[in-house]
Steps between C-alpha positions, in 0.01 A plus 500: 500500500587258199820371657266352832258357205211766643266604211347804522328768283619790396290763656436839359633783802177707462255175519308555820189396239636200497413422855144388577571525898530889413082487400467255797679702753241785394148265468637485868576833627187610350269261674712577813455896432178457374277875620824609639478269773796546778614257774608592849734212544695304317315214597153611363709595152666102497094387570427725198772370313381116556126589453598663117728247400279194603209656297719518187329277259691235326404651157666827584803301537419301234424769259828696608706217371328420226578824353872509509508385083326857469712653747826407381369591111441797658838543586689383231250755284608792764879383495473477842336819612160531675181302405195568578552199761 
């Protein structure tokens, strides 16, 4: 990566904590899956999928990324093994 002048971090191989999308993905599925709801096409699931993510508020988001200091302490404190994230 140096030698085509791309920086990049060096990323722990067990650091799935360090991923806010991961506690996205599963705001998501659970609004989606909320009461065990099941679809019976894959349109009404994409509809589903739409609805949930355009009620995601902006300080989910917001707070997700504003706690990746804490996450990656977290990290560094676990030498790279699971958080609580």
């Amino acid at each position: 990566m140096a030698a085509n002048n791309v920086a990049y971090l060096d990323w722990p191989a067990r650091s799935p904590d360090l991923n806010p999308i991961e506690n996205l993905w599963g705001i998501l599925a659970r609004e989606v899956y909320k009461e065990n709801k099941q679809y019976d096409s894959v349109d009404e699931l994409k509809t589903a999928i739409t609805r949930a993510w355009e009620n995601i508020k902006l300080e989910t988001l917001q707070n997700l990324i504003l706690s990746m200091p804490t996450r990656c302490q977290a990290v560094i404190d676990a030498r790279g093994y699971a958080t609580k994230y």
